[in-house]
N, C-alpha and C positions, 0 to 999 in steps of 0.2 A: 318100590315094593316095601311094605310092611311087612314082618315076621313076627305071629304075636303064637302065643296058644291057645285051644281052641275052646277054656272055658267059657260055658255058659256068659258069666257074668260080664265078658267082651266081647260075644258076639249076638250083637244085636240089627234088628233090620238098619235103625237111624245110622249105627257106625259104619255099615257097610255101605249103606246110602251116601254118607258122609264122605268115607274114600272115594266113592265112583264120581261122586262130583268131582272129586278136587285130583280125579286121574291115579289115585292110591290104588296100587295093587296089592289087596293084602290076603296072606301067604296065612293060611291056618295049619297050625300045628293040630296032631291029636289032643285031646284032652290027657295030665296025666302021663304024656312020654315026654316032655321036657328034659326030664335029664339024662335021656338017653339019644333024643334029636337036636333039641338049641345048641348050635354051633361051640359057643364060650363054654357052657359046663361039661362038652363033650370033652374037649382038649386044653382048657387052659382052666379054666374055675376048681376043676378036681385039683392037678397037679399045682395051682397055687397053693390049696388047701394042706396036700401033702409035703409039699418044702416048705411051708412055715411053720408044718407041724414035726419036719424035723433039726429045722434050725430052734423049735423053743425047746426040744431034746436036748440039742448040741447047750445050748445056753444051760438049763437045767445041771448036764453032765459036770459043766465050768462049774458050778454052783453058785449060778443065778439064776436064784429060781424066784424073780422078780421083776418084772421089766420095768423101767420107769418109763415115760413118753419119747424120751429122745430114744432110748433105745428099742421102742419098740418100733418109730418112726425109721431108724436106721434097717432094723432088721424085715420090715415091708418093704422098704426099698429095694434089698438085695434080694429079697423073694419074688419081688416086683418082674425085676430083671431077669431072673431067670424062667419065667413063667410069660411074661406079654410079651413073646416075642413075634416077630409082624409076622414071621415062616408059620411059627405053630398058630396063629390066629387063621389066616392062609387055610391051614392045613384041620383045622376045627370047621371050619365051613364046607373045605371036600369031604371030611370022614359024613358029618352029616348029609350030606348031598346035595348040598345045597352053594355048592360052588364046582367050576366056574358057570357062573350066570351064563346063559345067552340071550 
């Protein structure tokens, strides 16, 4: 299965021709509700976005209001972690409904 969105500019006869050769089942999205259907910015892409917009808070508060590369690398790490986690990934796929498969 495929999961794309249902712009224009991706769906075309050759592409859907294309998967049904090769046994693709692909799964169209509305156009335009992405961010309220795709699994990842349903539950994990948002809340990535908002813990590492509050750890550059936290940083700021310290009075570092400058990341160099290692600490920015350190500090996506730790936002990393709290945000990909395999439950909420899981669970980004049922809130859309698009889990569990049968």
């Amino acid at each position: 299965m495929l999961i794309f969105d249902g712009h224009s500019s991706r769906f075309t006869y050759d592409f859907i021709q294309f998967c049904w050769d090769r046994r693709i089942w692909p799964f169209l999205l509305p156009s335009h509700t992405t961010h309220i259907l795709q699994p990842l910015d349903v539950a994990v892409f948002g809340p990535f976005k908002q813990y590492y917009k509050k750890r550059v808070e936290i940083e700021t508060r310290l009075g570092n209001d400058h990341f160099n590369k290692v600490e920015f690398l350190h500090a996506i790490r730790e936002v990393r972690k709290q945000a990909y986690k395999p439950g909420t990934i899981r669970s980004a796929f049922k809130q859309a409904g698009l889990w569990p498969y049968n």
